[in-house]
C-alpha positions in Angstrom: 1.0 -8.9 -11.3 -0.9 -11.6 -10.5 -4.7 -12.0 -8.5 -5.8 -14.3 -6.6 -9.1 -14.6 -4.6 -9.8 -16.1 -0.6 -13.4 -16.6 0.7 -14.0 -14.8 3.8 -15.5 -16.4 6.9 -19.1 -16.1 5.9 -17.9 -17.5 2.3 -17.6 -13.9 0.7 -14.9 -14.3 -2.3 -12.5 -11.5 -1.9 -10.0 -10.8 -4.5 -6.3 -8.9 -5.0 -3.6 -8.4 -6.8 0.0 -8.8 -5.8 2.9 -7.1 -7.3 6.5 -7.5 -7.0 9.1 -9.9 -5.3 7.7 -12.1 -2.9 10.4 -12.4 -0.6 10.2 -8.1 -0.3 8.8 -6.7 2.6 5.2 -6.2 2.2 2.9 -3.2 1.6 -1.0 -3.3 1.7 -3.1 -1.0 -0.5 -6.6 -1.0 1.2 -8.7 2.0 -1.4 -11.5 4.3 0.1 -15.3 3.5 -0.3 -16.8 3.1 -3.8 -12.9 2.5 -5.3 -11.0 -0.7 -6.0 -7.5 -1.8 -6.1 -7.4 -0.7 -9.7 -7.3 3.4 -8.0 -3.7 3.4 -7.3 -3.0 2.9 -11.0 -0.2 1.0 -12.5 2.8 3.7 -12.6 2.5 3.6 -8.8 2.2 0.2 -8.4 4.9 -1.0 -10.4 7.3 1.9 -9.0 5.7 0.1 -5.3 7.0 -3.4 -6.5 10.7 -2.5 -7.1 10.2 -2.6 -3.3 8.2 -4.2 -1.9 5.7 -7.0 -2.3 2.5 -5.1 -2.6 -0.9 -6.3 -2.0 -3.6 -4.6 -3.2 -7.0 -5.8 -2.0 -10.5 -5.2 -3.2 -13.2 -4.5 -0.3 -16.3 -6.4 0.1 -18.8 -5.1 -2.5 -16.1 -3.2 -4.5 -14.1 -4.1 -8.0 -13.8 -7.7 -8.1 -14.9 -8.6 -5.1 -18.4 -10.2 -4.2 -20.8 -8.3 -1.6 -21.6 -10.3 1.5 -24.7 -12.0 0.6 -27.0 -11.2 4.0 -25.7 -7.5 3.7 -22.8 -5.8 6.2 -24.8 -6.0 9.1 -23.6 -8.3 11.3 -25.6 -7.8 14.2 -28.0 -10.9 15.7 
């Protein structure tokens, strides 16, 4: 496993974690509201990785990811 974190557009640091072979087809986790990458557990994820190369984000405001600084409304 290893994470690694990208800044969104409006600078927002969003992190994940990636499991398996890199050169494996890949599978995105995305978890429901008020979860994290961290709900899929690691039984699952490691059975994922023998794989694929999974790629398990963290939302905007949820586990290790910041919340957007000016809120989620992005209305004008």
């Amino acid at each position: 496993m290893t994470v690694h974190q990208v800044r969104g557009a409006d600078g927002t640091r969003i992190v994940y974690r990636t499991f398996g072979d890199p050169s494996s087809r890949p599978l995105v986790l995305l978890h429901g509201w008020a979860q994290s990458s961290h709900c899929w557990g690691d039984p699952l994820l490691e059975d994922l990785a023998a794989r694929y190369r999974v790629i398990a984000v963290d939302l905007r405001g949820h586990g290790c990811s910041a919340a957007p600084a000016d809120g989620y409304d992005d209305r004008a």
